[in-house]
C-alpha angles and dihedrals in degrees: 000000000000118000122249126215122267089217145059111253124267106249106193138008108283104249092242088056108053109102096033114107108240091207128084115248111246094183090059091095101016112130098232111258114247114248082256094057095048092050085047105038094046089038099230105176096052084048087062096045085056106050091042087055094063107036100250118178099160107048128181115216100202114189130179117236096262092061101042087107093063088041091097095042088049096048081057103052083050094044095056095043096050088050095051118082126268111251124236136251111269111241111248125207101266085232094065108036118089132208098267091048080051100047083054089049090059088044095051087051100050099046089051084058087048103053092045086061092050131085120264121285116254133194131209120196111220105214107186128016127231100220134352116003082219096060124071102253102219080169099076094028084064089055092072093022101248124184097210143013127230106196116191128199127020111354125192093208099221113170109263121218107214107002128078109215137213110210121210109170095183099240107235129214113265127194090230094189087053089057092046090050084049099055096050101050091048092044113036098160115085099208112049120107110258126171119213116214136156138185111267099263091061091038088098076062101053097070108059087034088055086043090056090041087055092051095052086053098265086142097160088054109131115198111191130211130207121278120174088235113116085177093060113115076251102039108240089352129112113236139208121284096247086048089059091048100049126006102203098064088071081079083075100055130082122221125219104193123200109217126005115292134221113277087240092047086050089049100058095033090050084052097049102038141053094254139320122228121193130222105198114216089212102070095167087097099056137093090221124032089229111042123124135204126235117224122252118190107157098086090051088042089053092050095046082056095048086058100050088052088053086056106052102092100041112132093199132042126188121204121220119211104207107168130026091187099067117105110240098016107131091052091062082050083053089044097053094045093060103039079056101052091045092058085049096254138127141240134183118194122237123187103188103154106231109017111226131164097266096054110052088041092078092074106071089168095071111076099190142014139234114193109203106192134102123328090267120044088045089095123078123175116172129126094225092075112100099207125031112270110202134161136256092267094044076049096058090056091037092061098042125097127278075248107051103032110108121174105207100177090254117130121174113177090187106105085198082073100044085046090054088044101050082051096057093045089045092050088054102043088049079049095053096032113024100210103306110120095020139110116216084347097303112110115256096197085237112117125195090263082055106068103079101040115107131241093258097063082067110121102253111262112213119180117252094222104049100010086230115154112255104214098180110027097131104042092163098052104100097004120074093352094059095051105056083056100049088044097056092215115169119271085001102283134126122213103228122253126250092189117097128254134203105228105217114232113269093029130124110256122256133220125180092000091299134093118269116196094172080056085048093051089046103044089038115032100021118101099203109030094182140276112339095025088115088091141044127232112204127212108175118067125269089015100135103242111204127183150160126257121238119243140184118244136192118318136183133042127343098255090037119049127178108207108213111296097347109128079203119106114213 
C-alpha cells in the first residue's frame, strides 16, 4: 500500500525560497571544453549541413540545464559556419562517378544558388523549456517563429506535430574496454541471445563494441539503432528479424544496457524481455569497476498497482496536459475523456506546464491524475504528491472491475499503444452491441433495461483498501449519461438547456444542463467559495435571505483620501 504524506501539501513557493534554483549544479566542477570538443561533442558541422540542407533561416538552439554553459560557445561555432561559404562539391574523374554521385552534384549546386539568394540565418537560444527538457519544445521555437529545432542531449523522440527537429545527442565518452569486461562477466556463454542497447548519448559506442563481441563468437548478439518509433517492442529501437515478425518471441532474448535507463523506459523493457542488466556509466560507486546490476521492477510494479487499487472507486479524475508539442496528443485527451465518462466518472482537463506538487494540490476535488505527455515524462513517481498520478494505460486498469482487473506485469508508457488498443476494443464491443447502451460509439455500461432504474439499484462499490462504502463513485451513471440516451439526440450529444431549472434539494448541481461534481464539492464541502460567498441568496420561499449593504468606501490619492459622499476631504 503506497504511503501517504504526513503533511498537507505545499500549495505554492515560500517566499524565502522563490529565486533560489531547486536542482543541484552539475558545471560547477566541470574542467571548460576546447574549441575542438565543443565542434566534435555537439556535432557542428553536421548541424550545418543540416540546416543547409533545408533551407533554414530561423533556427531554435534547445539545451538542457546542464549545457547551458556551452550554449554561447556553441551559437558561435554555428554562427561562423553558417556565415562561411558552402564549399563546394569536389570534381570526380568522369570515369569513376556514377549517376547518382552526379545527380548530388547538381543538388548541391542548386541549393548553393539557392542559399546565396536567402536571408541570412539566424539563431535563437531557448533558455527554459516549457515542459520536458527531453521533448522538442515547439512551444517556445514559436515564440520566435523558428523553422526548426535543434534539440541537444538525451531526446525521447517522440513524433512532433508542427515542428521539424535537428538531434544532437551529444555523443559521451565511453571505457570501451569496461563495457567489453562487463559483458563478458555477465554473459559467459557464447551462444545466448543478448541484445546491446544504450542510451542515446553512448549509441555512437554500440557499433565497434557489437563488432569485438562478434569476433570473440558471440553470433546471436543484436545491436540496435535508433528509430523515431516510441511504440516499437524496444521503444525507438530497431529489433531482431524474428522480433518484427512476431513479438512474442522478445520474451526469449536478454538485454545488456549501456547507461542507466528512465524509470519508464526500465519499466517496459523489464516487461518485454528475459531479463535487463545495466552497465552504469558512473563506476566510481562500484566495488568493481565492471560490475553490472541487474534490474529489479517488481517492487515499483507492485506500488503502481497499489495505486490503481487506491483509484477505483474515485468519483473524479483530473488530466494533466503535460506537452503541446507531441504528435497525437490531443486524440489520447479525447481518448481519456471518453474511457472516463464511459465508467461514469468525471474529468476535468488542466494544462499547468511542468507539473509539479504545488500546483496540482490546489485542486482537493480530483482524486487522481492522468498525465498525458511523452513516453517518458507520463510517469510520475514522487511522495510529495497529495493524490496518484498514473498514465492512460495505469487508467485503463484503474477503471476496470475487481473482476476484471488482471495485473500481468506488462507496462507500456507509449499512448500510441493504449489509442490502437481502445480501437480494437471499440471495434469489438460495436461488433457485439451495435450501438445500443453507448454514448459517441464507447460502451457506457448502461443497457436499454437500464434507463429507468434508479441510482439505488446500483451493486454496492466498497473500497479494497479500507472496505468503506462508496456511496458516489460513479457521480455520472444515471445523471447526464442517461439522458443523452433517453433523449435520442444525434452522435450522442445534448445541446444544453437556457431555460431554468429548479435543483431539488439533495441533487448535484448542474451547470450547462450537465452534472457537475467539481460545482457539488465547491458549493458543498469548500469553506471559502469565492468573493461574494459572505450571504446567502434564497430561492425557495420562506428560505431567510440574509445579506450585506454596499457601501461605498475611500476614494482618491493616497495623502489625500474622500470618504463616500463627504465633501471633506480627510
Amino acid at each position: 500500500m503506497p504511503s501517504l504524506p504526513e503533511a498537507p501539501p505545499v500549495l505554492s513557493t515560500p517566499d524565502t525560497h522563490i529565486f533560489e534554483d531547486p536542482t543541484l549544479s552539475t558545471t560547477a566542477n566541470t574542467p571548460k571544453k576546447s574549441t575542438e570538443q565543443i565542434a566534435l561533442t555537439y556535432e557542428i558541422r553536421r548541424t550545418i549541413a543540416s540546416i543547409r540542407q533545408g533551407r533554414y533561416r530561423r533556427i531554435a538552439l534547445q539545451f538542457p540545464d546542464s549545457m547551458l554553459p556551452d550554449a554561447p560557445r556553441v551559437f558561435e561555432g554555428l554562427q561562423q559556419g553558417l556565415r562561411a561559404p558552402a564549399p563546394s562539391p569536389r570534381p570526380r574523374a568522369p570515369d569513376r562517378r556514377t549517376t547518382d554521385q552526379v545527380v548530388d552534384e547538381i543538388l548541391d549546386l542548386q541549393l548553393s544558388a539557392q542559399a546565396e539568394a536567402l536571408p541570412e540565418e539566424r539563431l535563437y537560444i531557448l533558455a527554459d523549456t516549457s515542459y520536458g527538457a527531453c521533448c522538442a519544445d515547439e512551444i517556445a521555437a514559436e515564440h520566435v517563429d523558428a523553422d526548426v529545432v535543434v534539440h541537444y542531449g538525451r531526446a525521447c523522440l517522440s513524433p512532433t506535430a508542427r515542428l521539424p527537429v535537428i538531434y544532437v545527442f551529444t555523443e559521451q565518452h565511453l571505457a570501451v574496454e569496461g563495457v567489453l569486461a562487463a559483458f563478458r562477466e555477465t554473459y559467459p556463454e557464447r551462444g545466448e541471445k543478448v541484445i546491446l542497447m544504450a542510451d542515446v548519448t553512448y549509441v555512437s559506442h554500440l557499433t565497434s563494441i557489437g563488432e569485438r563481441l562478434r569476433e570473440e563468437g558471440y553470433a546471436d548478439l543484436f545491436t540496435t539503432a535508433i528509430m523515431h518509433n516510441p511504440s516499437s517492442p524496444l521503444p525507438n529501437r530497431t529489433v531482431p528479424e524474428e522480433v518484427s515478425q512476431k513479438e512474442e518471441r522478445l520474451k526469449e532474448w536478454r538485454l545488456f544496457h549501456v547507461a542507466e535507463p528512465p524509470q519508464a523506459l526500465l519499466l517496459t523493457l523489464s516487461s518485454r524481455v528475459a531479463d535487463v542488466h545495466i552497465y552504469p556509466t558512473s563506476q566510481a560507486d562500484l566495488p568493481h569497476p565492471q560490475q553490472t546490476l541487474l534490474a529489479s521492477t517488481s517492487l515499483a510494479l507492485r506500488r503502481r498497482y497499489a495505486l490503481l487499487t487506491s483509484l477505483n472507486t474515485v468519483p473524479i479524475f483530473g488530466i494533466l496536459i503535460n506537452t503541446l508539442s507531441v504528435k497525437n496528443y490531443l486524440h489520447i485527451v479525447e481518448h481519456v475523456k471518453a474511457q472516463i465518462l464511459a465508467a461514469g466518472k468525471k474529468s476535468y482537463t488542466f494544462v499547468v506546464g511542468k507539473v509539479n506538487a504545488a500546483k496540482i494540490a490546489n485542486f482537493s476535488e480530483v482524486g487522481g491524475w492522468v498525465v498525458v505527455g511523452c513516453w517518458e515524462s507520463s510517469l510520475v513517481e514522487s511522495k510529495d504528491f497529495w493524490k496518484p498520478v498514473i498514465t492512460p494505460f495505469e487508467l485503463e486498469l484503474a477503471l476496470k472491475g475487481d473482476g476484471e482487473r488482471v495485473w500481468t506485469g506488462e507496462w507500456r508508457s507509449d499512448f500510441q499503444g493504449v489509442l490502437d488498443g481502445g480501437l480494437k476494443v471499440n471495434r469489438h464491443v460495436d461488433e457485439m452491441l451495435g450501438q445500443s447502451g453507448r454514448i459517441n460509439g464507447i460502451d457506457n455500461g448502461i443497457d436499454s433495461g437500464e434507463l429507468d432504474s434508479e441510482p439505488e439499484s446500483a451493486p454496492p462499490e466498497f473500497d479494497l483498501r479500507t472496505g468503506r462504502y462508496i456511496s458516489h463513485s460513479r457521480p455520472m451513471r444515471g445523471h447526464s449519461a442517461t439522458q443523452e440516451l433517453s433523449n435520442g439526440s444525434k452522435d450522442g450529444f445534448r445541446a444544453p438547456s437556457e431555460a431554468l431549472i429548479k435543483r431539488a434539494r439533495g441533487d448535484l448541481a448542474v451547470v450547462g444542463g450537465e452534472v457537475s461534481p467539481g460545482a457539488e464539492f465547491l458549493r458543498s464541502k469548500r469553506t471559502w467559495k469565492g468573493l461574494g460567498s459572505d450571504f446567502e441568496i434564497a430561492y425557495d420561499e420562506g428560505d431567510a435571505e440574509s445579506s450585506a449593504a454596499v457601501e461605498e468606501g475611500r476614494s482618491g490619492i493616497a495623502r489625500n483620501y474622500t470618504l463616500g459622499d463627504a465633501v471633506e476631504k480627510r
